[in-house]
C-alpha positions as a Python dict, from the first residue, in 0.01 Angstrom:
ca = {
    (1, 'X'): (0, 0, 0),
    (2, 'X'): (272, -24, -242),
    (3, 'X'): (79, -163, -526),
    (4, 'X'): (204, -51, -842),
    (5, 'X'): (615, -150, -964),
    (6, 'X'): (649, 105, -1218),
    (7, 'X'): (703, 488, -1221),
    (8, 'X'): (847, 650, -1565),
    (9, 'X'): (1020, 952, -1305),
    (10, 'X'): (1328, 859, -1232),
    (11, 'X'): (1362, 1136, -959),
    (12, 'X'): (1712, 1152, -782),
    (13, 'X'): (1572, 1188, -437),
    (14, 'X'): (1324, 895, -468),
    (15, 'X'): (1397, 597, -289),
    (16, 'X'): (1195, 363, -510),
    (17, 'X'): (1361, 105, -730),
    (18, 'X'): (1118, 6, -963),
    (19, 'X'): (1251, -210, -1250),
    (20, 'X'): (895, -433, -1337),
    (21, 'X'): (569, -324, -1447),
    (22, 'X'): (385, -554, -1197),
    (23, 'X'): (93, -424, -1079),
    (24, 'X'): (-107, -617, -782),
    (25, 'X'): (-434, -719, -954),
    (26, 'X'): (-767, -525, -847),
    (27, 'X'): (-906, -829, -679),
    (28, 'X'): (-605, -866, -434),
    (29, 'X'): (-575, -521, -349),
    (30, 'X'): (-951, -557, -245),
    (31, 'X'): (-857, -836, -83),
    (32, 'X'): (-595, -675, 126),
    (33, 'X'): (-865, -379, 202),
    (34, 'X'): (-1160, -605, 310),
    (35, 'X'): (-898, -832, 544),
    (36, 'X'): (-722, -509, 732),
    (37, 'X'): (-1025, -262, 691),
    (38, 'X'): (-1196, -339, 1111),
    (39, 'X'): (-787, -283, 1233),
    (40, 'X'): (-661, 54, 1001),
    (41, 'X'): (-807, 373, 951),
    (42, 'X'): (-609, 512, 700),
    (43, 'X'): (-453, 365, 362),
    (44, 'X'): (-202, 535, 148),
    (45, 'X'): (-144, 387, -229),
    (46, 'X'): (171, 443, -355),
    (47, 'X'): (450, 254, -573),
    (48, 'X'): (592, 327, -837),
    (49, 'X'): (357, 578, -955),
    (50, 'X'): (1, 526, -860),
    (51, 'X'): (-180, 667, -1127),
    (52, 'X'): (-34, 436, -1399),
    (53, 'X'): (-222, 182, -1237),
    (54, 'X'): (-551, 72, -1449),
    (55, 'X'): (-762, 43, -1138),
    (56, 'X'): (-659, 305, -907),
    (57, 'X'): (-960, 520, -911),
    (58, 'X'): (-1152, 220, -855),
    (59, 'X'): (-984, 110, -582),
    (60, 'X'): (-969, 468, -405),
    (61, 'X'): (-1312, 466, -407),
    (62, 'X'): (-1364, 108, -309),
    (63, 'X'): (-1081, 193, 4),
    (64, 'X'): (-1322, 481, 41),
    (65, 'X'): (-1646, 329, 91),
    (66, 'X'): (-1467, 84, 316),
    (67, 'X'): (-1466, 394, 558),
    (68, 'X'): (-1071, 480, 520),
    (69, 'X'): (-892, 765, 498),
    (70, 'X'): (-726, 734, 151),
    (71, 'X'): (-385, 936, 37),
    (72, 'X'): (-244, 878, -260),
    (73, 'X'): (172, 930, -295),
    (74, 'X'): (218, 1090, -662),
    (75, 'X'): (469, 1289, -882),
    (76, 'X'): (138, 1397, -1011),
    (77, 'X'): (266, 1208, -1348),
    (78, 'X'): (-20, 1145, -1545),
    (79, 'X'): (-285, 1309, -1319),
    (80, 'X'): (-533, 1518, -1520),
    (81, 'X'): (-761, 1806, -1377),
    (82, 'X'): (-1026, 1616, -1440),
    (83, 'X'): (-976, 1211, -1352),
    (84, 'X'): (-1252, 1139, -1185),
    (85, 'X'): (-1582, 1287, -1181),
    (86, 'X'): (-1762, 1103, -940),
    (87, 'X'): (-1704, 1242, -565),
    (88, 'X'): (-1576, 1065, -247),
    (89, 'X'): (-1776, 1092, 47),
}
């Protein structure tokens, strides 16, 4: 789920173009979850980067109690050791 239009990188060998900072609101990307969840069993969140997004630890563990298996596609920009201290199943 490409859910976040902004990525401060620039990394020749990425493929993303990503000249907005839109970011698909919480709600719809719970939206999206809850009407595909019964049909996919896995759901990868990437971009832009991912973890500039306000919500994504939120909505990794929302995707997660959904029962999916969650990736997340990251430069690792802006990832601390230390991000989230509450566990996934």
């Amino acid at each position: 789920m490409g859910f976040r239009e902004l990525c401060s990188m620039g990394c020749k060998h990425c493929y993303g173009d990503f000249p907005c900072t839109n970011d698909l609101l919480a709600a719809k990307v719970k939206d999206v979850i809850d009407q595909v969840h019964k049909d996919v069993g896995g759901l990868v969140f990437s971009g832009g980067e991912p973890f500039l997004h306000p919500n994504l630890i939120e909505l990794v563990h929302y995707a997660d109690r959904k029962g999916f298996s969650v990736n997340i596609t990251t430069s690792d920009f802006g990832v601390t050791k230390k991000k989230d201290k509450k566990p996934f199943r």
